[in-house]
C-alpha positions in Angstrom: -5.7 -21.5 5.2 -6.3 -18.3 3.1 -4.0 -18.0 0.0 -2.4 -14.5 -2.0 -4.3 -13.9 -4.9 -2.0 -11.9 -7.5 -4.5 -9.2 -9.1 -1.3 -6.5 -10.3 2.1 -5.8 -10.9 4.2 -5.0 -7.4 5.2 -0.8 -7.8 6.9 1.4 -5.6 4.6 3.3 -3.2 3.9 7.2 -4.6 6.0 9.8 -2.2 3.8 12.2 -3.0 0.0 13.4 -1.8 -0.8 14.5 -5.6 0.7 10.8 -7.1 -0.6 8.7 -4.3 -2.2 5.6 -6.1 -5.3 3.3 -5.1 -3.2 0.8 -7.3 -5.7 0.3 -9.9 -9.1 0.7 -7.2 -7.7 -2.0 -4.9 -9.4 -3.3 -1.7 -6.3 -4.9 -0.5 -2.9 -3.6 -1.3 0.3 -6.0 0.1 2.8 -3.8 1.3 6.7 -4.6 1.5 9.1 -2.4 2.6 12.2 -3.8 1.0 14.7 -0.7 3.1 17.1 -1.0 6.0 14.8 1.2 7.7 11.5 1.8 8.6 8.7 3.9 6.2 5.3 6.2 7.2 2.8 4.5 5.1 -0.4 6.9 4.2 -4.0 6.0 3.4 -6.0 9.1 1.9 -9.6 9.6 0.6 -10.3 9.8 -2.9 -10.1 14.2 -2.2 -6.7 13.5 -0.6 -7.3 14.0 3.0 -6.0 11.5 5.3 -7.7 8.6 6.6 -5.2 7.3 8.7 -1.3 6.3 8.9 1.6 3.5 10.2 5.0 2.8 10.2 6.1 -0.4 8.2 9.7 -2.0 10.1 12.0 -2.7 7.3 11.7 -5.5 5.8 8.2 -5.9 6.7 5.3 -6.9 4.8 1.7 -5.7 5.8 -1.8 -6.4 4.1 -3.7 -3.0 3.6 -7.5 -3.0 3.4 -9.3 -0.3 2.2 -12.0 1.3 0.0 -11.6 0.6 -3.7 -11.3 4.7 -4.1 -8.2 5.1 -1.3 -4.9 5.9 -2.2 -1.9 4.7 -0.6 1.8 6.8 -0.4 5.0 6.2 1.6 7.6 8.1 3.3 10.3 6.4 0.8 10.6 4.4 -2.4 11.4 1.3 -1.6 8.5 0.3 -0.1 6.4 -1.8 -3.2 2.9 -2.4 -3.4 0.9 -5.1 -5.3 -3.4 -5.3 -5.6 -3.8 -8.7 -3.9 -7.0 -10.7 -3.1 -7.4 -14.0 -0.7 -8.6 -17.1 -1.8 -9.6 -19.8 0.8 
């Protein structure tokens, strides 16, 4: 059974290409979209070019893996981010 390791405070998600956040060089970001609705969530390069996108159901909760230089942004707010690890 694999466990959430805590590595940084939960933010809101950037809504924004120029603020989008690699939340502090990450390589797995837990995702919660605490909305009504559902949220575009958006993983760019380190130049801001897009690497690839989803949409998180509200309510949901997703674990985002990604290069330590990626940046994360979301349609809205309300969906929080925290740099996570696993432990086993």
């Amino acid at each position: 059974m694999s466990r959430t390791l805590l590595l940084g405070a939960q933010a809101a998600l950037p809504t924004t290409v120029g603020t989008a956040s690699s939340f502090s060089q990450a390589t797995v970001v837990r995702l919660y979209n605490s909305d009504t609705g559902a949220h575009l969530i958006t993983l760019l390069d380190s130049d801001y070019q897009g690497i690839g996108s989803m949409t998180l159901a509200a309510g949901a909760t997703e674990f985002i893996e990604k290069n330590h230089s990626d940046l994360l942004l979301a349609a809205n707010a309300l969906v929080l981010g925290a740099k996570v690890g696993f432990t086993v």
